[in-house]
C-alpha positions in Angstrom: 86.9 64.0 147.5 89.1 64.6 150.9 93.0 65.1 151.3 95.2 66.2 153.5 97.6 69.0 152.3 101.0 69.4 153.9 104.2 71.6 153.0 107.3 72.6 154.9 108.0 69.7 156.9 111.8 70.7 157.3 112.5 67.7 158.6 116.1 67.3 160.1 115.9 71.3 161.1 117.9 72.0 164.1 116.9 75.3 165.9 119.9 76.8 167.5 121.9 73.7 167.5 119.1 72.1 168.7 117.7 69.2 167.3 114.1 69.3 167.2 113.5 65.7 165.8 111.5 64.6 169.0 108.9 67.5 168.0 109.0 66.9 164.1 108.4 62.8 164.9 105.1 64.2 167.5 103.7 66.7 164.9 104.0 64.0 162.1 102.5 61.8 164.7 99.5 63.9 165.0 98.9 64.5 161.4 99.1 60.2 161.2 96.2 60.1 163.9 94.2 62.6 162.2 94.7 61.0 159.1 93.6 57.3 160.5 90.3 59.3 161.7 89.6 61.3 158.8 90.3 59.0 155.9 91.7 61.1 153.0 91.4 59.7 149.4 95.0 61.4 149.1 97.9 62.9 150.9 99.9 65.9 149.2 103.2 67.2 150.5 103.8 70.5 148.6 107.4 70.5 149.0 110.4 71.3 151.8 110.4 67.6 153.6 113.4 67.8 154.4 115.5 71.1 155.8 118.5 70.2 153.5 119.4 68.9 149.7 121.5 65.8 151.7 119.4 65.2 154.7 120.8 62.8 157.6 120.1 59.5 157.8 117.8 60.2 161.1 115.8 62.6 158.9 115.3 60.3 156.6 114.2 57.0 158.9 111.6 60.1 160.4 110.1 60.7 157.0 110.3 56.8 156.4 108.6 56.4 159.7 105.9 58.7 159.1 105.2 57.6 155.4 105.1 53.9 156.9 103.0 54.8 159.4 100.7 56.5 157.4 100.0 54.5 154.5 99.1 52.0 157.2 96.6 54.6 158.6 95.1 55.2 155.3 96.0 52.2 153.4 93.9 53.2 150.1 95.3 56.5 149.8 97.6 57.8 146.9 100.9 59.8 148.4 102.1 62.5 146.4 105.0 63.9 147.1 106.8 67.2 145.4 110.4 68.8 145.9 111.1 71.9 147.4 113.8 74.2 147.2 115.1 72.5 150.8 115.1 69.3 149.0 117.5 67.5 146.5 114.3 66.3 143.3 117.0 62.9 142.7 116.9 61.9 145.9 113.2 62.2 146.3 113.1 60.3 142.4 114.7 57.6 144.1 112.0 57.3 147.1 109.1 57.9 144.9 109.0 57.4 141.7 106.8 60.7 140.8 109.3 62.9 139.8 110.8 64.6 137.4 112.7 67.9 137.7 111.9 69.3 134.5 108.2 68.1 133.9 104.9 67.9 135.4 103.2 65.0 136.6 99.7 64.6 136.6 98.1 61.9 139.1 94.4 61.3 137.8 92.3 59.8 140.9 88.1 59.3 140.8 85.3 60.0 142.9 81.2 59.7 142.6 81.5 62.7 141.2 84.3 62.2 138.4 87.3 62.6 137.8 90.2 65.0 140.0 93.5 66.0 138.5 96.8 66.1 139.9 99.6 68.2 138.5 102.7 67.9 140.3 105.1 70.7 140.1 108.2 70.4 142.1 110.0 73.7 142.6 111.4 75.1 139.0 114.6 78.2 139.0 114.0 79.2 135.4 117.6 78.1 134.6 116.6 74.5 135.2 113.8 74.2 132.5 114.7 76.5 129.8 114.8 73.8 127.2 111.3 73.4 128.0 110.1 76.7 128.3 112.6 79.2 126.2 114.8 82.4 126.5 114.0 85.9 125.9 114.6 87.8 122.9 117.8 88.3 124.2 119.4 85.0 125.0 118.8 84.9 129.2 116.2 83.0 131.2 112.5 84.0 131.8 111.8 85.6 135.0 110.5 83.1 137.1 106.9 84.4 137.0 106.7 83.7 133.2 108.5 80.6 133.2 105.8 79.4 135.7 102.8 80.6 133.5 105.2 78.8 130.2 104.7 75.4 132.2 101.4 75.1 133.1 100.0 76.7 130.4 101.5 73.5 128.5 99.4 70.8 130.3 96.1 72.4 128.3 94.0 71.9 131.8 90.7 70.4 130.8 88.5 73.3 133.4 85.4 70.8 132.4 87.0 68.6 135.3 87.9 69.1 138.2 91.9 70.2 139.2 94.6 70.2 141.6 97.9 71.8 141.2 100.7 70.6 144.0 103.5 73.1 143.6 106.3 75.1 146.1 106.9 78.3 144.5 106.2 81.8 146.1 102.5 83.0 144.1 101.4 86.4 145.6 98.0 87.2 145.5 96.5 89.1 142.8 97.2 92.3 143.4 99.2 92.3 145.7 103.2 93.0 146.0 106.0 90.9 147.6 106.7 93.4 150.2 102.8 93.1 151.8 103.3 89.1 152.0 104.2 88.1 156.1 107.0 85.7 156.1 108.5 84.1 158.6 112.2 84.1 159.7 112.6 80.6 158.9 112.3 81.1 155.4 114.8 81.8 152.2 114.1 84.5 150.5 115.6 85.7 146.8 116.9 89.6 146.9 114.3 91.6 145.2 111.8 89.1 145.1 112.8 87.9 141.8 110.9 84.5 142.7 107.8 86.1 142.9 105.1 84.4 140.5 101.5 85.9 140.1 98.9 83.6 141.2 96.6 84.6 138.2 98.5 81.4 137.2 96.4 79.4 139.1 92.8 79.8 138.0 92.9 76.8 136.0 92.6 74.9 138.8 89.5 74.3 141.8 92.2 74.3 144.1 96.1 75.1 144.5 98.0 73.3 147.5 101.0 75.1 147.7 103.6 75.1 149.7 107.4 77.3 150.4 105.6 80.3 152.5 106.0 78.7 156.4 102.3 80.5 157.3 99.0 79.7 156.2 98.1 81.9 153.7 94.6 80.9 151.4 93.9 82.5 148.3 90.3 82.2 148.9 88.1 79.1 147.1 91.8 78.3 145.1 93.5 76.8 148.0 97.2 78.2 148.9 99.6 77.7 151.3 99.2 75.4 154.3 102.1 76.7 156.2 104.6 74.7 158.1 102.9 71.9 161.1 104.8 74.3 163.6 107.0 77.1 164.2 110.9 76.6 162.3 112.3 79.7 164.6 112.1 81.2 168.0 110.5 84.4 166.3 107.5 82.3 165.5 106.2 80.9 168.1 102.4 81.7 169.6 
């Protein structure tokens, strides 16, 4: 099975008060061309498509464009599409109808060789799925590594099949610590790293296309982050 995996579109990000929708629409442009040539069974945004929770209306009619555009390219391919912490998960419910702010959603597709999971996980603060997943012994929220671990450990992955998780949260590698990640200037970052989840988390699955770090990172044969299609600041060009 072939997909494409995207994250961090940012889409309506200006750049010093300048708009940089011309080089969004020719990136996304681009990826739509490759697309057309390659052929994916599926495309998978990881999160971040657009830069704010209420994006303009041009942002929007740029993503509309491009997911036109696209599906004509690829006509038989599934979209899925998760929620970062850039985007608003409602409005994105309202666009397509995959999610769910407090659940995950799993997409089952099928190749010559069986089946291939899906588990959609938009981005989770603890705060927002504590019904689901608990409290500590004292009252207050799990940190946000073990409320990630609480959630998928949930959805009982079947490892006899094969599995994708689609999720925007920042996993480190294991062993390693927050400070020894590169990350770019363009991205928001919690004080102290309290969003850091260990990526142990993810070896229920044959591949993990994340998304929320803005460079390409891969966690060896698991997948990881794609990166962002271009630079979001002037520090990162080259």
């Amino acid at each position: 099975m072939k997909f494409f995996h995207l994250s961090d579109l940012h889409i309506g990000l200006k750049l010093m008060n300048r708009d940089l929708r011309e080089e969004q629409m020719d990136i996304l442009r681009q990826v739509t061309d490759l697309a057309r040539e390659e052929q994916p069974d599926a495309v998978v945004i990881a999160g971040d498509i657009y830069d704010k929770a209420v994006p303009a209306a041009e942002a929007v009619e740029v993503f509309d464009s491009f997911i036109t555009e696209l599906k004509r390219a690829v006509p038989e391919a599934e979209m899925m599409l998760i929620s970062g912490n850039h985007d608003s998960g409602l409005r994105l419910n309202c666009f397509r109808e995959i999610l769910d702010e407090q659940k995950v959603h799993m997409i089952g597709l099928r190749d010559e060789f069986g089946p291939v999971n899906f588990y959609l996980l938009p981005f989770v603060k603890p705060s927002m799925v504590k019904q689901i997943v608990g409290v500590d012994e004292n009252g207050n929220n799990l940190s946000y590594d073990a409320t990630l671990h609480k959630l998928i450990a949930r959805e009982e992955v079947n490892t006899t099949e094969r599995n994708v998780l689609v999720s925007h949260q920042f996993y480190l590698p294991v062993g390693e610590n927050a400070e020894s990640v590169e990350r770019m200037d363009s991205e928001i970052r919690t004080v102290g790293n309290i969003d850091a989840v260990a990526s142990d988390v993810l070896e229920a699955f044959d591949y993990a296309a994340l998304g929320h770090i803005h460079k390409p990172a891969l966690y060896g044969s698991k997948g990881g982050f794609c990166g962002s299609p271009e630079p979001l600041d002037s520090t990162e060009t080259g």
